[in-house]
C-alpha positions as a Markdown table, in Angstrom:
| # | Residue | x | y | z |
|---|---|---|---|---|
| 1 | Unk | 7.2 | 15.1 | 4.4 |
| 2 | Unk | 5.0 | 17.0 | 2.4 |
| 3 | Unk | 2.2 | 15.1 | -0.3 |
| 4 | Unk | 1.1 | 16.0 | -3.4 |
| 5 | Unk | -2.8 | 15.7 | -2.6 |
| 6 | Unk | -4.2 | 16.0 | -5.9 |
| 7 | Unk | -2.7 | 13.8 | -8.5 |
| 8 | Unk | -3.7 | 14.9 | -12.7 |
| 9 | Unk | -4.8 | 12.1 | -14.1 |
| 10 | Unk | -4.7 | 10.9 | -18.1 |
| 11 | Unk | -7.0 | 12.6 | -20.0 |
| 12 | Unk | -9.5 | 9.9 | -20.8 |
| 13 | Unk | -10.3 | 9.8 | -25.0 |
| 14 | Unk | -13.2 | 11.7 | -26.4 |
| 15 | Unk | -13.8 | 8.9 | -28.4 |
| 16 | Unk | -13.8 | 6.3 | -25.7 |
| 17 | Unk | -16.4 | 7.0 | -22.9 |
| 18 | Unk | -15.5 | 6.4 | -19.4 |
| 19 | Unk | -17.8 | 3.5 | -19.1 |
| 20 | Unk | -17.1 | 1.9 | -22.6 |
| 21 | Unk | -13.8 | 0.0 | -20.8 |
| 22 | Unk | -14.7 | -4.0 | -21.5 |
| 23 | Unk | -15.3 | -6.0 | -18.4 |
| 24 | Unk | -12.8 | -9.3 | -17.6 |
| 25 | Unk | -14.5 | -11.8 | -19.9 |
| 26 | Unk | -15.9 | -14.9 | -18.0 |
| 27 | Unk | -13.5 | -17.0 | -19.4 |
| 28 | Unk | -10.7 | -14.8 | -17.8 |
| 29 | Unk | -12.6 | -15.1 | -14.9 |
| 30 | Unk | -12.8 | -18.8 | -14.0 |
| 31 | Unk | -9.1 | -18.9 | -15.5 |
| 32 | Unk | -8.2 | -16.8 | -12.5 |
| 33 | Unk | -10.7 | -18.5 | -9.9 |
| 34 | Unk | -9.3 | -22.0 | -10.8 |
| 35 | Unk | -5.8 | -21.3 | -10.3 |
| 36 | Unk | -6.4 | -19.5 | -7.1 |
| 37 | Unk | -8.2 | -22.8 | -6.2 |
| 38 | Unk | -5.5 | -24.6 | -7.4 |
| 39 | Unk | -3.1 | -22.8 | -5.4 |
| 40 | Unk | -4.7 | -22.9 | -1.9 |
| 41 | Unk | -5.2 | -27.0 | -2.3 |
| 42 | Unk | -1.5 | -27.2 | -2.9 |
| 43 | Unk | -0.9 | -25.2 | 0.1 |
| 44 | Unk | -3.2 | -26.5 | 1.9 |
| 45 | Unk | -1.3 | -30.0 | 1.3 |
| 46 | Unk | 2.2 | -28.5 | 1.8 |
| 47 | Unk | 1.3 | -27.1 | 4.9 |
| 48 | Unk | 0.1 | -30.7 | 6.2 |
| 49 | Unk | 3.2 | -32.6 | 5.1 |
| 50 | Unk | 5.1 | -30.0 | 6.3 |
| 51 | Unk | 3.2 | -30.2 | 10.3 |
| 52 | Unk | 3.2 | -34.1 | 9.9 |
| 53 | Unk | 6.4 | -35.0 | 8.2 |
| 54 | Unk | 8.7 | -31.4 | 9.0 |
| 55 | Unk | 9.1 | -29.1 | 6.1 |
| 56 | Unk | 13.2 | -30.3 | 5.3 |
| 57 | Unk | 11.3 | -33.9 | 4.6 |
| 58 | Unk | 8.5 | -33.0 | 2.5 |
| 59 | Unk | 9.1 | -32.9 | -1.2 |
| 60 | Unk | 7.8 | -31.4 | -4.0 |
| 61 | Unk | 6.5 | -34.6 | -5.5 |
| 62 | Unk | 4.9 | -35.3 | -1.9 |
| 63 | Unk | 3.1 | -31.9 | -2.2 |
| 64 | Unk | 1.8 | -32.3 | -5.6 |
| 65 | Unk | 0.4 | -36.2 | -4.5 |
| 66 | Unk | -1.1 | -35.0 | -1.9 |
| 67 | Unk | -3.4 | -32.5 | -4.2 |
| 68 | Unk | -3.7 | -35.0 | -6.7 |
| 69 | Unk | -1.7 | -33.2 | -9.1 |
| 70 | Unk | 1.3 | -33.9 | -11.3 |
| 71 | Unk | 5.1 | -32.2 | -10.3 |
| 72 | Unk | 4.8 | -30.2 | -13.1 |
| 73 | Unk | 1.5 | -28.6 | -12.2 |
| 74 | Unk | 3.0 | -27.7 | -9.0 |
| 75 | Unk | 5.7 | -25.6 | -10.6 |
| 76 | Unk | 3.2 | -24.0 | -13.1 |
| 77 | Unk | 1.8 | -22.4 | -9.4 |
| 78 | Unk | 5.0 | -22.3 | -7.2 |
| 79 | Unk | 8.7 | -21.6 | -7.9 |
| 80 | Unk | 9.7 | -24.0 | -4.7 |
| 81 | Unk | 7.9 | -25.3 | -1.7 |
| 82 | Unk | 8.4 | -22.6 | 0.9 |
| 83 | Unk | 6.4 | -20.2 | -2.2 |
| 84 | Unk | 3.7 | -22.9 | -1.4 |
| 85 | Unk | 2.3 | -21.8 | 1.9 |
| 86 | Unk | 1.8 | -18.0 | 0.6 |
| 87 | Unk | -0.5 | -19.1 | -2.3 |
| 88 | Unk | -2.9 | -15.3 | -2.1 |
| 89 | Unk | 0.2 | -12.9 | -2.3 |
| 90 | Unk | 0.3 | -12.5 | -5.2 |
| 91 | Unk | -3.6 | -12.0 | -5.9 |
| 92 | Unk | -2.9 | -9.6 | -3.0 |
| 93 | Unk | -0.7 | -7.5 | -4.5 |
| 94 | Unk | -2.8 | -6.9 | -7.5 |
| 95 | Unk | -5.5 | -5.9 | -5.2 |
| 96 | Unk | -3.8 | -3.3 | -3.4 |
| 97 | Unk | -2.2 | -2.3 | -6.5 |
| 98 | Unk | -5.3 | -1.5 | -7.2 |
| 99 | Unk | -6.3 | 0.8 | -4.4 |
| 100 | Unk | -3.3 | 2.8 | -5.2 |
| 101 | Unk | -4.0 | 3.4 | -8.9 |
| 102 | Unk | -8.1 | 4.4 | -8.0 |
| 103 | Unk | -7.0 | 6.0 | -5.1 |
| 104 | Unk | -9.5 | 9.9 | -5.4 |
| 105 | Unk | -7.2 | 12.9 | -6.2 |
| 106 | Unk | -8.3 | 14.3 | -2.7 |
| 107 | Unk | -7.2 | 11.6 | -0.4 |
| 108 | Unk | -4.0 | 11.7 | 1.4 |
| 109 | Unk | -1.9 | 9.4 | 0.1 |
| 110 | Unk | -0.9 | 8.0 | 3.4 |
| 111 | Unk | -4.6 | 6.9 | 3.9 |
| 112 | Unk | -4.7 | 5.2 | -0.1 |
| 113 | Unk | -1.5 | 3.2 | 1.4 |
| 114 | Unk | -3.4 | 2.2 | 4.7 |
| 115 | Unk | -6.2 | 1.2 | 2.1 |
| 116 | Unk | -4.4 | -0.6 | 0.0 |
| 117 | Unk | -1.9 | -2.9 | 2.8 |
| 118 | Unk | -5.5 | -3.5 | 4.6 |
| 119 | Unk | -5.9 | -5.9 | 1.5 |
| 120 | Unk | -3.6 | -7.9 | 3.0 |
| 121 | Unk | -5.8 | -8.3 | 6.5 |
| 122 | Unk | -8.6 | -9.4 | 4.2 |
| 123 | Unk | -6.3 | -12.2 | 3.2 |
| 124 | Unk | -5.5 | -13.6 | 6.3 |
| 125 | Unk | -8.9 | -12.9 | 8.2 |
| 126 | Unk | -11.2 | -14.4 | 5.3 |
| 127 | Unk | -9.6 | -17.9 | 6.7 |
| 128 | Unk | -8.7 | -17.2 | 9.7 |
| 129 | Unk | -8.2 | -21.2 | 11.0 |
| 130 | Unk | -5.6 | -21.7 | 7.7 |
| 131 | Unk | -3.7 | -18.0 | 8.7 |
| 132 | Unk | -3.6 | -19.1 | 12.4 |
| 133 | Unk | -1.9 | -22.3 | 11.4 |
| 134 | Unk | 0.5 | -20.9 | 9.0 |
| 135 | Unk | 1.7 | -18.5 | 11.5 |
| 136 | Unk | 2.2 | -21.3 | 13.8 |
| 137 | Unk | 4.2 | -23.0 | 11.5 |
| 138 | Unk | 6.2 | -19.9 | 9.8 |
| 139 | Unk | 7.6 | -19.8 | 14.0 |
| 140 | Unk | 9.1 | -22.8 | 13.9 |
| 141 | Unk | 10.6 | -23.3 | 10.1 |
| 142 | Unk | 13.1 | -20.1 | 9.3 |
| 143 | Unk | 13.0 | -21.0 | 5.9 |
| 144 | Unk | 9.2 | -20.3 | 5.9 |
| 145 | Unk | 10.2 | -17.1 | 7.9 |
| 146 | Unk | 12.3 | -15.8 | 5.6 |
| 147 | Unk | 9.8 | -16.5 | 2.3 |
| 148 | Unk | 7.4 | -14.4 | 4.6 |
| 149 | Unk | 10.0 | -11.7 | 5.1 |
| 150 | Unk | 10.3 | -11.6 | 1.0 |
| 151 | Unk | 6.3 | -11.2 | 0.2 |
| 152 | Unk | 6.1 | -8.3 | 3.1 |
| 153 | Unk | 9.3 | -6.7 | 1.7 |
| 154 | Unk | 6.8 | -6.7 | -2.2 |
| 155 | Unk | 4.9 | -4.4 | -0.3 |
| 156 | Unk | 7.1 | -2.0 | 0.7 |
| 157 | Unk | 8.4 | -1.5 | -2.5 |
| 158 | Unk | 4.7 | -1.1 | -3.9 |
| 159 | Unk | 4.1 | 1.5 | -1.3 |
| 160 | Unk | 7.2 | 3.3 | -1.4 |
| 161 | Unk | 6.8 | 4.1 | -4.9 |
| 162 | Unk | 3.6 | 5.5 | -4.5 |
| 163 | Unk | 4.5 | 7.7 | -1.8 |
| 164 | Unk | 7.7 | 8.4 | -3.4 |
| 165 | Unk | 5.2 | 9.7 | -6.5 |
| 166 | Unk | 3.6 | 12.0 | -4.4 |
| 167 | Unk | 5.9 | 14.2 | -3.1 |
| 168 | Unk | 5.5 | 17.9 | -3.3 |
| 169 | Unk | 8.9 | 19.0 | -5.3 |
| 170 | Unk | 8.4 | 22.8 | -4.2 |
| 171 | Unk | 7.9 | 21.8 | -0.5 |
| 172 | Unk | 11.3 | 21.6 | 0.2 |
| 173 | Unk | 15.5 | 22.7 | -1.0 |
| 174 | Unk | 16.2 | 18.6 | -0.8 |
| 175 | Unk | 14.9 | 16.3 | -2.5 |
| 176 | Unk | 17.7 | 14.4 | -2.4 |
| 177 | Unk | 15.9 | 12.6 | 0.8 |
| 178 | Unk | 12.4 | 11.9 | -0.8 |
| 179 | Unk | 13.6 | 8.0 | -1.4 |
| 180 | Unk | 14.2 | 7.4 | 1.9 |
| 181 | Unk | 11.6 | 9.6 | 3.4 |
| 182 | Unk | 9.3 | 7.8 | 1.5 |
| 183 | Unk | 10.5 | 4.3 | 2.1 |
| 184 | Unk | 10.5 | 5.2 | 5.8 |
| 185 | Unk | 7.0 | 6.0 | 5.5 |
| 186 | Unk | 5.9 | 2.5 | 3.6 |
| 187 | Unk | 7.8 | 0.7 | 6.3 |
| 188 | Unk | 5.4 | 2.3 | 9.0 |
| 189 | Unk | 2.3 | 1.3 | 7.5 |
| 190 | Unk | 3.6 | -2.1 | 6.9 |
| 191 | Unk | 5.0 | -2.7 | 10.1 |
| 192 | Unk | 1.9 | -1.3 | 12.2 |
| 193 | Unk | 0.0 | -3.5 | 10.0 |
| 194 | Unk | 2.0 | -6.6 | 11.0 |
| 195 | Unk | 1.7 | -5.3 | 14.4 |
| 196 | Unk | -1.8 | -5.8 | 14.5 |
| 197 | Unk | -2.1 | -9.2 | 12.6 |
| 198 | Unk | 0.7 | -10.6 | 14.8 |
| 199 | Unk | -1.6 | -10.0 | 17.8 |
| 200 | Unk | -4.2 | -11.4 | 16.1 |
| 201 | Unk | -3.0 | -14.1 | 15.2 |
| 202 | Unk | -1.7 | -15.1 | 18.3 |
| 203 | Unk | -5.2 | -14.8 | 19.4 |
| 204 | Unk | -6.2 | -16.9 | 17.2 |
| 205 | Unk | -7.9 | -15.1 | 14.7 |
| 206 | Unk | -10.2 | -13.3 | 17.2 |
| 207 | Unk | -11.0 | -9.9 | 17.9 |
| 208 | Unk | -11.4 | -7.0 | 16.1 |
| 209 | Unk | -8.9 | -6.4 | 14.0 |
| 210 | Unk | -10.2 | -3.5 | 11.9 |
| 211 | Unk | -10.4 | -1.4 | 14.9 |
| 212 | Unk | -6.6 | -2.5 | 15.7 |
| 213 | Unk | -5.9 | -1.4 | 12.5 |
| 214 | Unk | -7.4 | 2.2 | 12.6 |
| 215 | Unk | -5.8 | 2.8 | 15.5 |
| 216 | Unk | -2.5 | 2.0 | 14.5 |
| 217 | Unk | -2.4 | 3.9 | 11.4 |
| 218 | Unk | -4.2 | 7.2 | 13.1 |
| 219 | Unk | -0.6 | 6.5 | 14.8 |
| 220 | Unk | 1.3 | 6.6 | 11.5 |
| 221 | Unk | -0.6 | 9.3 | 10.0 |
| 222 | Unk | -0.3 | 11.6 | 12.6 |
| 223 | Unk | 3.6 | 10.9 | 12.7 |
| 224 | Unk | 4.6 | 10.7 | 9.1 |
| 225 | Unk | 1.1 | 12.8 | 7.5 |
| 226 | Unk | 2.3 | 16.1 | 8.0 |
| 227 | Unk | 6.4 | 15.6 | 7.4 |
| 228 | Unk | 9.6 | 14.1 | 8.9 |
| 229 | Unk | 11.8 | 16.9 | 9.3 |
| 230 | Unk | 15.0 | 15.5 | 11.3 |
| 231 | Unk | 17.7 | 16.2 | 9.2 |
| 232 | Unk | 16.2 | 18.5 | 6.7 |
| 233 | Unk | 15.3 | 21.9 | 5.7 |
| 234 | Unk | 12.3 | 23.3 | 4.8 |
| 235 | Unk | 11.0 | 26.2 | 3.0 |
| 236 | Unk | 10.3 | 29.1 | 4.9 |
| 237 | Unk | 6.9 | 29.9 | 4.0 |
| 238 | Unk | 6.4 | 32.6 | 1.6 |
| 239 | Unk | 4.8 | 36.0 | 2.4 |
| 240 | Unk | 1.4 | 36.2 | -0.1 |
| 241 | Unk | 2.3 | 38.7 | -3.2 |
| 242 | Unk | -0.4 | 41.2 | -5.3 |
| 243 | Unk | -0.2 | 43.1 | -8.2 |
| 244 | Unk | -2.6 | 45.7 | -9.4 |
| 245 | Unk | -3.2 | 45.5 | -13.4 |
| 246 | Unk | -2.1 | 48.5 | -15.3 |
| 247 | Unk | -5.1 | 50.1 | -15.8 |
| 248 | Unk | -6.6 | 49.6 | -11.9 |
| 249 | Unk | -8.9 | 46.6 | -13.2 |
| 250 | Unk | -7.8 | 43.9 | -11.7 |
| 251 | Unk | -6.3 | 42.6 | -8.5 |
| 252 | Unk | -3.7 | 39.5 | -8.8 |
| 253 | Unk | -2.9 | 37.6 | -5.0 |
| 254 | Unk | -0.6 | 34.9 | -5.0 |
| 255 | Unk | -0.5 | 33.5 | -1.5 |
| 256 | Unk | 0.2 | 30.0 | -0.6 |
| 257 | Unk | -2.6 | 27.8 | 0.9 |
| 258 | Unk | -1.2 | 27.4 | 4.5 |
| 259 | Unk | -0.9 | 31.3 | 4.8 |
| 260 | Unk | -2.8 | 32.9 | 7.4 |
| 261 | Unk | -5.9 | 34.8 | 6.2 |
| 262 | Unk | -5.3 | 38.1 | 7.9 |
| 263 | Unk | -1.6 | 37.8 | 6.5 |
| 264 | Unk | -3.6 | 37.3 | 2.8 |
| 265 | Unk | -5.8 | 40.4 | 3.8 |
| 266 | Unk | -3.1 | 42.7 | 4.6 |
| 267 | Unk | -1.2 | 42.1 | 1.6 |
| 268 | Unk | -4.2 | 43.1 | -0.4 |
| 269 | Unk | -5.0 | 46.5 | 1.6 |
| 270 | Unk | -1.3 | 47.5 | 1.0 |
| 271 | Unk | -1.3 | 46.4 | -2.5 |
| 272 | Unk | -4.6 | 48.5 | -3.0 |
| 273 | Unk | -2.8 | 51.6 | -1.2 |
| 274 | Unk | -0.1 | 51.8 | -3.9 |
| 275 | Unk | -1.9 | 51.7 | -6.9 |
């Protein structure tokens, strides 16, 4: 799997600096801070109907009493009740959404993906007590399970697109693979970051989970970084080319950037002979 490292990115407009971009007003900003409160108090109550009463006997309308809010509030927040004990996800997902788009043209994007899915760990490990208790619960109720399975599964797509974005088309003859290659590699850096939480989580919330984390994606970057070649062929690399200008001026060298330098030398000596 070879990357595009260097992404080109929109020219900016002369007549709009950089830094003339308005900020989120304040308004927007409480907006956002009250319905994330909002969110967590109704899953905060679902999730204690749901270890007191069993989730199949909990209702909607018990969920929205408990918070002290009308049903119709709840479904401004939640499509359904399972959707109620995953209230950051979607917050989440703008964040690492994030990452990706301000990701530098010189990182790998491998790394901007790590980046962006440890968004997710902040989730869980800025309340750790609430994440230890939802996974507790998420065991023992499939349906809960399953809406888990779905918010992971936004991620992937979020992270295969990128990836898929960043191929290099001249790397290979088939490109024909890049969805899947690219999927495949998503689905590594989610699972080895699930990898890590599940243990955490099982320790309940302790330990040190950023150093779990680095350590499992120096794993997936030193397996997918550099390419997945089963079942494809690559490129042979192409032997550096020079030309000589007409009248003796000036020396072109095209060589590619993985070409050895005494390869790069020689076809500039012999290039120089035949003028």
């Amino acid at each position: 799997m070879q990357y595009v490292q260097g992404m080109s990115q929109p020219a900016k407009s002369a007549r709009t600096p950089a830094t003339a971009e308005p900020p989120e007003s304040a308004a927007g900003s409480r907006a956002a801070a009250q319905r994330l409160k909002m969110r967590r108090e109704l899953a905060a109550a679902a999730m204690e109907l749901f270890a007191t009463k069993g989730y199949e006997a909990t209702t909607v309308d018990e969920i929205a009493a408990a918070a002290g809010v009308a049903r119709r509030t709840f479904f401004r927040h939640f499509r359904s009740k399972e959707e109620a004990i995953f209230p950051d996800h979607d917050d989440t997902l703008v964040r690492a959404e994030a990452v990706l788009n301000a990701a530098p043209a010189h990182e790998h994007p491998l790394d901007t993906v790590c980046r962006g899915i440890k968004e997710v760990m902040k989730m869980y490990a800025a309340r750790p007590e609430i994440s230890v208790a939802r996974y507790k619960l998420t065991r023992e109720v499939p349906t809960l399970r399953e809406a888990e399975i779905a918010s992971v599964a936004r991620y992937e797509r979020l992270f295969t697109r990128y990836l898929l974005g960043h191929f290099d088309e001249h790397a290979h003859d088939d490109a024909g693979d890049d969805p899947l290659l690219a999927e495949v590699a998503a689905s590594a850096v989610v699972t080895a970051h699930n990898h890590v939480l599940r243990r955490w989580l099982r320790a309940d919330g302790k330990g040190d989970v950023e150093a779990g984390l680095d350590h499992a994606f120096a794993i997936v970057r030193k397996t997918f970084g550099t390419g997945i070649m089963a079942g494809r062929r690559t490129v042979p690399a192409r032997p550096p080319a020079a030309s000589v200008a007409p009248h003796g001026e000036v020396l072109v060298t095209v060589a590619r950037t993985d070409a050895p330098l005494d390869e790069v030398m020689r076809t500039i000596e012999q290039a120089l002979k035949e003028r």
